[in-house]
C-alpha atoms as a printed R data frame, in Angstrom:
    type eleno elety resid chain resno       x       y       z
1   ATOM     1    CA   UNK     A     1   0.000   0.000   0.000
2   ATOM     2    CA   UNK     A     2   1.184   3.438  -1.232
3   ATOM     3    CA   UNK     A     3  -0.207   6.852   0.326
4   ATOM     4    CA   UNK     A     4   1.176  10.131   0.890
5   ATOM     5    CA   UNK     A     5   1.687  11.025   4.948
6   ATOM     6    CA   UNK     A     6   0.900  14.088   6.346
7   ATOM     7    CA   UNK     A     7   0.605  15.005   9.790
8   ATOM     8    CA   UNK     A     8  -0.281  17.949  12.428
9   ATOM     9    CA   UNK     A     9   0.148  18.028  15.938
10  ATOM    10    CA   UNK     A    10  -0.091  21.479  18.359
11  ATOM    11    CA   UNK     A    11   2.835  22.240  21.084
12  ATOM    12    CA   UNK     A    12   2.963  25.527  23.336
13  ATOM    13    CA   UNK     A    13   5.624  28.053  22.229
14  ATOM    14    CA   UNK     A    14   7.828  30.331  24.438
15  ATOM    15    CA   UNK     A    15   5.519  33.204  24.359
16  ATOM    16    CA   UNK     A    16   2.437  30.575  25.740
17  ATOM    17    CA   UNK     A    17   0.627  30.331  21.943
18  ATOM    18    CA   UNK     A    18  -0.276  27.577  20.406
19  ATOM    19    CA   UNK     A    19   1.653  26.411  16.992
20  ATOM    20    CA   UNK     A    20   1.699  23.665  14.793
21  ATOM    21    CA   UNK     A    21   3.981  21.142  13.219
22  ATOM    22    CA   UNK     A    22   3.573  20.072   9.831
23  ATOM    23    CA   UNK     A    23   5.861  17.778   8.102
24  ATOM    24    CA   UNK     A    24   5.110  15.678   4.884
25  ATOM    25    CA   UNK     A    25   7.180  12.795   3.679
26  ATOM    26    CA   UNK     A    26   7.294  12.132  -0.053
27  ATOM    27    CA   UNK     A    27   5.708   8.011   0.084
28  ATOM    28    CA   UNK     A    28   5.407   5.857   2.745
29  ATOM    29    CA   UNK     A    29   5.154   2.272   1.580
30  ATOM    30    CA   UNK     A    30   3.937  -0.789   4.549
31  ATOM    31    CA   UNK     A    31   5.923  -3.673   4.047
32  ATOM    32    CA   UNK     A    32   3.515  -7.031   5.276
33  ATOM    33    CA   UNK     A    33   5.418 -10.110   5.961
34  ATOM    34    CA   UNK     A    34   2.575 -12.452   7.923
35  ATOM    35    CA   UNK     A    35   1.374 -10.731  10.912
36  ATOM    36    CA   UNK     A    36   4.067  -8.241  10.979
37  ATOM    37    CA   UNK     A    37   4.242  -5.006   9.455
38  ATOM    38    CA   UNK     A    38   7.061  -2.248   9.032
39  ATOM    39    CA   UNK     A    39   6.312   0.936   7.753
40  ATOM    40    CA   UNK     A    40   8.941   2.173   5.102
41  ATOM    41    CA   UNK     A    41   9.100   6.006   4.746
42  ATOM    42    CA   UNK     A    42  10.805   6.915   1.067
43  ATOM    43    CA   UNK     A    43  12.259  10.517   0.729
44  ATOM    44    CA   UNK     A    44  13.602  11.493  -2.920
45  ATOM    45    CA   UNK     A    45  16.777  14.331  -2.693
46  ATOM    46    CA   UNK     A    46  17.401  15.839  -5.543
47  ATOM    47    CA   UNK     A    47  20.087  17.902  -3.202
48  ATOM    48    CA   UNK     A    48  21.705  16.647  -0.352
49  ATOM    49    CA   UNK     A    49  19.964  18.410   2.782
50  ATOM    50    CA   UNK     A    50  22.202  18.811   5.563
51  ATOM    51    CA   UNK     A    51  19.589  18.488   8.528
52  ATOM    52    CA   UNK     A    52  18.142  15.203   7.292
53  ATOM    53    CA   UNK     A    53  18.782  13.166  10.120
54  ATOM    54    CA   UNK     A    54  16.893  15.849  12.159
55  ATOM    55    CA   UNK     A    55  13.681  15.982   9.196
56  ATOM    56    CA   UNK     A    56  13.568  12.068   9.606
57  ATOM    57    CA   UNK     A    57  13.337  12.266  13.141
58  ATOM    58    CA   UNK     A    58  10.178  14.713  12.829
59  ATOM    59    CA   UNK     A    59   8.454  12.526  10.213
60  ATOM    60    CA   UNK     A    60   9.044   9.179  12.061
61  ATOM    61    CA   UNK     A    61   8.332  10.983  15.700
62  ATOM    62    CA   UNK     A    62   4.851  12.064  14.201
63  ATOM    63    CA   UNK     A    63   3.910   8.825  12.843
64  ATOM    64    CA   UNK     A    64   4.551   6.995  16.274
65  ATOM    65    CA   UNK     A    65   2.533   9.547  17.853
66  ATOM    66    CA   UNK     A    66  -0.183   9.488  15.286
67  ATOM    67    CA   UNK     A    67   0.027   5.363  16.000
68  ATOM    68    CA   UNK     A    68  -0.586   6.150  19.811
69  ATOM    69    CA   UNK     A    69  -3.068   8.120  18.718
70  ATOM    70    CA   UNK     A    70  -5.415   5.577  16.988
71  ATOM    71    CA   UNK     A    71  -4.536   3.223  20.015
72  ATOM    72    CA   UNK     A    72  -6.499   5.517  22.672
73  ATOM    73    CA   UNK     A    73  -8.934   6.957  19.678
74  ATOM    74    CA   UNK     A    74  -9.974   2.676  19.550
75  ATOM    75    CA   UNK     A    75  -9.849   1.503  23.059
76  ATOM    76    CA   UNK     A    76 -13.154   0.834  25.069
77  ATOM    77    CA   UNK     A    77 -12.226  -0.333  27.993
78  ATOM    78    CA   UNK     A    78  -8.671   0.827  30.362
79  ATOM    79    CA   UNK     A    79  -7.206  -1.378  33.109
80  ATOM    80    CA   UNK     A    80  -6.172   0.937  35.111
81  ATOM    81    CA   UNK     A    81  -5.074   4.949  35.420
82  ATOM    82    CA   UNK     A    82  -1.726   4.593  34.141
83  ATOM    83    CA   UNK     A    83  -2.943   3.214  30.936
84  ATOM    84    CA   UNK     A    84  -6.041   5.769  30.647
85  ATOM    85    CA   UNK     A    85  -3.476   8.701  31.106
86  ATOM    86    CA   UNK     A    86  -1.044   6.855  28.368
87  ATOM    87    CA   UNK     A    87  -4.371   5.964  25.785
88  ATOM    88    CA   UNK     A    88  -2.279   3.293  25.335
89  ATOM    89    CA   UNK     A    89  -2.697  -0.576  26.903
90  ATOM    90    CA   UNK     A    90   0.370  -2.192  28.178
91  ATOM    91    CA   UNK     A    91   0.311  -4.775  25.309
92  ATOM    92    CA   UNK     A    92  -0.163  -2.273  22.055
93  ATOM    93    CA   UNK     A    93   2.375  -2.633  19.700
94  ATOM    94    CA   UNK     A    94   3.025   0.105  17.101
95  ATOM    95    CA   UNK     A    95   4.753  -0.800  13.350
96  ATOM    96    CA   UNK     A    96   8.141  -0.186  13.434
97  ATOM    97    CA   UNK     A    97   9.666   2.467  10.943
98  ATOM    98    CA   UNK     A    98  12.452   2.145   8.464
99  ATOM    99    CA   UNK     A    99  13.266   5.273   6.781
100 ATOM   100    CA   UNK     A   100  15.196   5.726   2.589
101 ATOM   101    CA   UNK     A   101  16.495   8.509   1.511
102 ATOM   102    CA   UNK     A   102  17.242   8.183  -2.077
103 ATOM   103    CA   UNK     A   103  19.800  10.721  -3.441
104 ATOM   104    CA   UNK     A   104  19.832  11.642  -7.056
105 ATOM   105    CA   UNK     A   105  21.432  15.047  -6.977
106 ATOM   106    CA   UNK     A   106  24.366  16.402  -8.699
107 ATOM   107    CA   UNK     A   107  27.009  15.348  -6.407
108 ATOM   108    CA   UNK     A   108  29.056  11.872  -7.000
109 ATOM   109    CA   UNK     A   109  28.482  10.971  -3.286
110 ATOM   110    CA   UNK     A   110  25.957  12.097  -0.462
111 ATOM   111    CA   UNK     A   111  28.286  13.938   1.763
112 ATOM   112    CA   UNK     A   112  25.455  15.141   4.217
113 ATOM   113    CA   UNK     A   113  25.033  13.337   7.662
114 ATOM   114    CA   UNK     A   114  24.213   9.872   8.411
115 ATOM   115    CA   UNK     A   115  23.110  10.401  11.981
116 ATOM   116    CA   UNK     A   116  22.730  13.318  14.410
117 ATOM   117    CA   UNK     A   117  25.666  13.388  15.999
118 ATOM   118    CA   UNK     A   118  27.275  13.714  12.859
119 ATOM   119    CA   UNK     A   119  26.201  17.611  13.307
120 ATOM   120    CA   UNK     A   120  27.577  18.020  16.839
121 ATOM   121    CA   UNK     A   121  30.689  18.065  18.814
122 ATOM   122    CA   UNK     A   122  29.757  15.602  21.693
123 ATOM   123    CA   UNK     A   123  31.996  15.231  24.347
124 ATOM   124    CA   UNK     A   124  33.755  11.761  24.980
125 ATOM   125    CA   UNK     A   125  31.810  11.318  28.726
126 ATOM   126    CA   UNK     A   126  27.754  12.508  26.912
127 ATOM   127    CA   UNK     A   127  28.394  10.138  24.047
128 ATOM   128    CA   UNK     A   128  27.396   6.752  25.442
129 ATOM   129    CA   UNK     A   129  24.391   8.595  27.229
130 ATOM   130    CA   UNK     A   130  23.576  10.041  23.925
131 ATOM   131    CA   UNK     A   131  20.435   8.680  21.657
132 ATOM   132    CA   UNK     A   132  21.779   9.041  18.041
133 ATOM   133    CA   UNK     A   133  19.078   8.695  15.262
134 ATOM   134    CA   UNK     A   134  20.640   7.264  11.826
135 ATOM   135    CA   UNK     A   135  19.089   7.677   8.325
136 ATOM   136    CA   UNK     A   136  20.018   5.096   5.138
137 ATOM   137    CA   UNK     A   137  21.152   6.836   2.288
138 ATOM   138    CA   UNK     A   138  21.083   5.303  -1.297
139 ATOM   139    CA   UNK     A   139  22.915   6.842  -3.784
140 ATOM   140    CA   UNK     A   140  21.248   6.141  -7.553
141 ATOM   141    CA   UNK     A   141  24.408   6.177  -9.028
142 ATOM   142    CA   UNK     A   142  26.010   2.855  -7.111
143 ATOM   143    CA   UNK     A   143  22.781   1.279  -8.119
144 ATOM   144    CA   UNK     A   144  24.762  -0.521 -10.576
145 ATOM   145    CA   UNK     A   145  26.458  -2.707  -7.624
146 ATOM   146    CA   UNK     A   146  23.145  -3.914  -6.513
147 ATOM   147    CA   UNK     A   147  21.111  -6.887  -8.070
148 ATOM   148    CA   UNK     A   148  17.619  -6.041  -8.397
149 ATOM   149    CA   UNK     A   149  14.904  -8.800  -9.889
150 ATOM   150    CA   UNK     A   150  12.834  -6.787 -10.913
151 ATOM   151    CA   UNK     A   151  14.003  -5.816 -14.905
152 ATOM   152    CA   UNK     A   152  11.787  -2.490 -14.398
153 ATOM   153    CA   UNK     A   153  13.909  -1.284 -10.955
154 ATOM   154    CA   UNK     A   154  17.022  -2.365 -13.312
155 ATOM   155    CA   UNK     A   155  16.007  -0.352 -16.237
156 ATOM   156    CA   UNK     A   156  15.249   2.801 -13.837
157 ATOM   157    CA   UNK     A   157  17.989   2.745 -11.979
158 ATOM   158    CA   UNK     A   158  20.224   2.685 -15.102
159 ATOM   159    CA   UNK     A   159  19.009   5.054 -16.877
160 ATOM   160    CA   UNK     A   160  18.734   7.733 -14.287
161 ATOM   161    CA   UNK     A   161  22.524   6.856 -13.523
162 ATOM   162    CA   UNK     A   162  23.376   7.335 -17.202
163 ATOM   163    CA   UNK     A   163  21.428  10.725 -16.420
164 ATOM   164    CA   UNK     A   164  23.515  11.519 -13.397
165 ATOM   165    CA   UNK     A   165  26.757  10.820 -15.256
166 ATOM   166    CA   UNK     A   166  26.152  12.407 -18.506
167 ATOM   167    CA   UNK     A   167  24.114  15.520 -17.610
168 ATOM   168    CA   UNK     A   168  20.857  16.824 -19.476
169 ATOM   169    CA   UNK     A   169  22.478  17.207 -23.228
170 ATOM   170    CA   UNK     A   170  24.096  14.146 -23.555
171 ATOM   171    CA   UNK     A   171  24.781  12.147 -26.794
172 ATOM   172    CA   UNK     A   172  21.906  10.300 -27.807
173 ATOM   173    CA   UNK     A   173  24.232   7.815 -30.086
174 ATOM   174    CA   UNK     A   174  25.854   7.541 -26.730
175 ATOM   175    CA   UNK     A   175  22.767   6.579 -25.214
176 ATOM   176    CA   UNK     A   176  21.694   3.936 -27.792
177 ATOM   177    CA   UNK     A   177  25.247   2.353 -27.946
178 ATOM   178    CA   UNK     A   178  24.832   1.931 -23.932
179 ATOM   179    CA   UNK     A   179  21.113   0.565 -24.160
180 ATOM   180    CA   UNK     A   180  20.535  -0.810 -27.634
181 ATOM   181    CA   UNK     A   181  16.838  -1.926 -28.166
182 ATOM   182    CA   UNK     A   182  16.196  -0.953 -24.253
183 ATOM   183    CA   UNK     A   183  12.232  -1.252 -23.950
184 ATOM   184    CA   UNK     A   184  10.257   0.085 -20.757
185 ATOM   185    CA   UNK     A   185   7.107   0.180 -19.848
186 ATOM   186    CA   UNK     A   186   5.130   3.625 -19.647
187 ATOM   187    CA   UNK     A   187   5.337   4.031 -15.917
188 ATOM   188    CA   UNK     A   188   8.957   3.265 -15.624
189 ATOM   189    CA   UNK     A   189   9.519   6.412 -18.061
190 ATOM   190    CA   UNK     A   190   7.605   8.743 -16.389
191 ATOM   191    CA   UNK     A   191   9.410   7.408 -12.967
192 ATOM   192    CA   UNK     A   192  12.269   8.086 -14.955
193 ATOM   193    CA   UNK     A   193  10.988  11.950 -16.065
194 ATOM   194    CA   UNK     A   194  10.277  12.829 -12.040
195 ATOM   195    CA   UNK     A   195  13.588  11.688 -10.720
196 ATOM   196    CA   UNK     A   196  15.465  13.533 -13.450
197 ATOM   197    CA   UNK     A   197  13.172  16.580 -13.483
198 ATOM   198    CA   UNK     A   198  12.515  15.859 -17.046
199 ATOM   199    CA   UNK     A   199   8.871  16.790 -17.671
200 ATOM   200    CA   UNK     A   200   9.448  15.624 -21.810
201 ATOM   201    CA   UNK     A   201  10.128  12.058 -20.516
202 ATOM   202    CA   UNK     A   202   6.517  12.428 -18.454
203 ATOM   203    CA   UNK     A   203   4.778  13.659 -21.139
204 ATOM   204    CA   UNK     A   204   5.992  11.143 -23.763
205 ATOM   205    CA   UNK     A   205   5.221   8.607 -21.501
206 ATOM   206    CA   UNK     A   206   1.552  10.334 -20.618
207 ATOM   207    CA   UNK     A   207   1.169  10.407 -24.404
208 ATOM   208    CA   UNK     A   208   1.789   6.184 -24.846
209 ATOM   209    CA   UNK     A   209   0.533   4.791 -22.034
210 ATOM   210    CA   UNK     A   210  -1.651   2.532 -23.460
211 ATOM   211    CA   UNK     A   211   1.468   1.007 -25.157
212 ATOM   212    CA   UNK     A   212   2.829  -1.958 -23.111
213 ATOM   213    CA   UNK     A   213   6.297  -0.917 -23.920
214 ATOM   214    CA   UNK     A   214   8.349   2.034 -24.980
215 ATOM   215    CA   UNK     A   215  11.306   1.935 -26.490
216 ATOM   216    CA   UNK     A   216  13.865   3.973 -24.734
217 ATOM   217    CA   UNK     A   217  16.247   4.869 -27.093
218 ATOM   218    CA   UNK     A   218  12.942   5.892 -29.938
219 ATOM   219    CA   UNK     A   219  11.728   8.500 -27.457
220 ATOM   220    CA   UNK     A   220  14.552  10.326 -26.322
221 ATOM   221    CA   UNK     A   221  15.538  10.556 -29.875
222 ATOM   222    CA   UNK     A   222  11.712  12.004 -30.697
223 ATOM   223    CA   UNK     A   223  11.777  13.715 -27.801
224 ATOM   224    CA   UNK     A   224  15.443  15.740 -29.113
225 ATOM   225    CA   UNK     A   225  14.193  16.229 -32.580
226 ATOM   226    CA   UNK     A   226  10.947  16.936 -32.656
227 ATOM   227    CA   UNK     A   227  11.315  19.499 -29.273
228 ATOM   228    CA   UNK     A   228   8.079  18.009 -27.026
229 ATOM   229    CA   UNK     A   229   7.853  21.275 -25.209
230 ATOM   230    CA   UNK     A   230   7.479  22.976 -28.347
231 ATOM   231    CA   UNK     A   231   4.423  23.628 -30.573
232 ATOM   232    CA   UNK     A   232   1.808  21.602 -27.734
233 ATOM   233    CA   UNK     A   233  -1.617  22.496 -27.636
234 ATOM   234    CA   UNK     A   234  -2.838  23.756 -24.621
235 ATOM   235    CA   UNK     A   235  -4.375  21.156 -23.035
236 ATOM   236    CA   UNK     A   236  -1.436  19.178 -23.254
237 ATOM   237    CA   UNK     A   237   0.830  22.060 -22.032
238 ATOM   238    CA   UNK     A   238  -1.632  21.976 -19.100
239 ATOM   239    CA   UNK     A   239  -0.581  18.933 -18.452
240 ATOM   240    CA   UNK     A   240   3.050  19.440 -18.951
241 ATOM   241    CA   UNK     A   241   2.632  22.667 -15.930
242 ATOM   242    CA   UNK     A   242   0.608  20.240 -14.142
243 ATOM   243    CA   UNK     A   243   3.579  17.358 -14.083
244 ATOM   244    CA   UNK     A   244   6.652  19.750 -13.159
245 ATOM   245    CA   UNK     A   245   4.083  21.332 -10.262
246 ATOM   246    CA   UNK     A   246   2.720  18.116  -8.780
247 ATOM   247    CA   UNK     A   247   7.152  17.056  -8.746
248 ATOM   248    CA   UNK     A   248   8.252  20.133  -7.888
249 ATOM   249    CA   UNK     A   249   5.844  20.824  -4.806
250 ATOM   250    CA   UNK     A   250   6.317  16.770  -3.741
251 ATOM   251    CA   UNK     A   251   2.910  15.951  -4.710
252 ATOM   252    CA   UNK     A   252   3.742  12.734  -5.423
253 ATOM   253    CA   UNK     A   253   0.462  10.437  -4.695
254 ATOM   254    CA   UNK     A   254  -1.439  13.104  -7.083
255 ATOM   255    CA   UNK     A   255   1.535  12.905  -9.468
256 ATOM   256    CA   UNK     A   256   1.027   8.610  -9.797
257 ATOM   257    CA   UNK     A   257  -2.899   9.124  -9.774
258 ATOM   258    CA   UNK     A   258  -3.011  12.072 -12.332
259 ATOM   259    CA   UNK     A   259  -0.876  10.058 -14.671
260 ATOM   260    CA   UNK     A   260  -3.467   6.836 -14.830
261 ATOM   261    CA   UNK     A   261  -7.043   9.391 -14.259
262 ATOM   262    CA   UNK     A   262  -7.431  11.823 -17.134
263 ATOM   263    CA   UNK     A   263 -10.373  13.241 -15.113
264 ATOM   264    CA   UNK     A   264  -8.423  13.713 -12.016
265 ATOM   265    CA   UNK     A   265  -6.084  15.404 -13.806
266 ATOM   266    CA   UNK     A   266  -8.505  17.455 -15.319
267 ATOM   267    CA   UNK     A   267  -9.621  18.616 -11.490
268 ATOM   268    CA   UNK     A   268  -6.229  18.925 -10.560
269 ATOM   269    CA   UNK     A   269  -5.542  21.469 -13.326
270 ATOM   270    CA   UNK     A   270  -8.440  23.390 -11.729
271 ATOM   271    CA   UNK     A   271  -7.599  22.655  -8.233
272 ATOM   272    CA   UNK     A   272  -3.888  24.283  -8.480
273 ATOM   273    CA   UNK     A   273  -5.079  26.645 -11.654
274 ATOM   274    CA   UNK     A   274  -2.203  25.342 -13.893
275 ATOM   275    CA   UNK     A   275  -1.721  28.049 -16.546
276 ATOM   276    CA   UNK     A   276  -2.657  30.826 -14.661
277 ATOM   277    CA   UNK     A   277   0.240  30.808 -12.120
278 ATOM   278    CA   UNK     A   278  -0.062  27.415  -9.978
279 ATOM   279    CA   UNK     A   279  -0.443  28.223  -6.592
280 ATOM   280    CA   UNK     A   280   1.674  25.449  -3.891
């Protein structure tokens, strides 16, 4: 199951007021093996953000809490005070999280922190006191050393580090001597388009969806001669805006949904008025 996580949650300030906390993570994903289930939080960096252990903390803070949460908001019956004060019985168990950031940015290497104490100077006495909170880091461009199954996450994770590695204008020959007769499927370009910020490879792939397969090395080269941003009529520029909005603003359950749902789109255009300056 795929949905986009949002959460709010009030704390007093300083001054005595009231404020809120609002973080949003770009896909969670739950992972069910049997009984069990762990609760995968995805972020995409298309920059290396220097306070990400810290933003990971938030996010997976406000997702325990919002797990509490449904614990006391679906209990009927407490044992005793100390679990009516915690909304919580002894025995509730709440899904562990494992958080991803995957790093596609312009940089060979992600050389942000891995952890929290990574940003401080902690004394040699506080550090075995000290609760450090690590994040996992993939890097799309050693995707090459792993072996995925699936041909799709193969094809994806190839591509974008030919991307990476070549830059925007690179030589399409080059391209088709590195992937000859590469075919994809519709979603993997447009998965493709969003992690390189390439709203052409969205659009082409918008445009043949109904195809089974697309062949790589055939669209890019459309795509450079025939100039996809150029000459569109409006609707489809619409839908163009729409794309590079829905990415750039980390709308990326709408983003999936809009691709498959003409009429979503449609309201989604209208929601965010696309073409008249998109509002966030």
């Amino acid at each position: 199951m795929r949905k986009r996580y949002g959460s709010i949650r009030s704390h007093k300030g300083q001054d005595g007021s009231f404020q809120s906390v609002e973080r949003h993570r770009d896909i969670i994903k739950t992972y069910g093996d049997g009984t069990e289930f762990v609760i995968i939080g995805l972020e995409n960096q298309s920059y290396i953000d220097y306070t990400m252990p810290i933003r990971n903390m938030v996010y997976d803070g406000l997702n325990y809490t919002k797990q509490c949460h449904e614990f006391g908001n679906s209990a009927t019956k407490w044992r005793d005070t100390d679990e009516f004060l915690s909304r919580i019985k002894r025995e509730s168990r709440i899904k562990p999280i494992v958080n991803l950031i995957v790093y596609h940015g312009e940089k060979d290497e992600w050389d942000g922190p891995h952890k929290i104490s990574d940003m401080m100077d902690i004394p040699d006495e506080v550090r075995p006191y000290f609760n450090d909170y690590r994040i996992n880091v993939f890097n799309i461009r050693n995707a090459g050393e792993i072996s995925f199954g699936n041909k799709d996450n193969r094809s994806l994770f190839a591509i974008i580090d030919f991307h990476c590695s070549k830059g925007k204008d690179f030589d399409i020959t080059v391209f088709e001597n590195e992937f000859p007769g590469l075919d994809i499927n519709p979603e993997t370009m447009a998965a493709v388009g969003a992690l390189t910020e390439c709203v052409d490879y969205m659009e082409y792939a918008r445009r043949n969806k109904e195809k089974e397969t697309i062949n790589m090395c055939e669209a890019i080269r459309a795509i450079k001669e025939q100039g996809m941003s150029e000459g569109m009529s409006q609707g489809i520029s619409q839908t163009t805006l729409l794309y590079e909005f829905l990415f750039n603003n980390n709308k990326t359950e709408e983003l999936q949904k809009s691709f498959k749902d003409m009429d979503y789109q449609k309201e989604l255009i209208i929601k965010y008025d696309i073409g008249n300056g998109a509002i966030s």
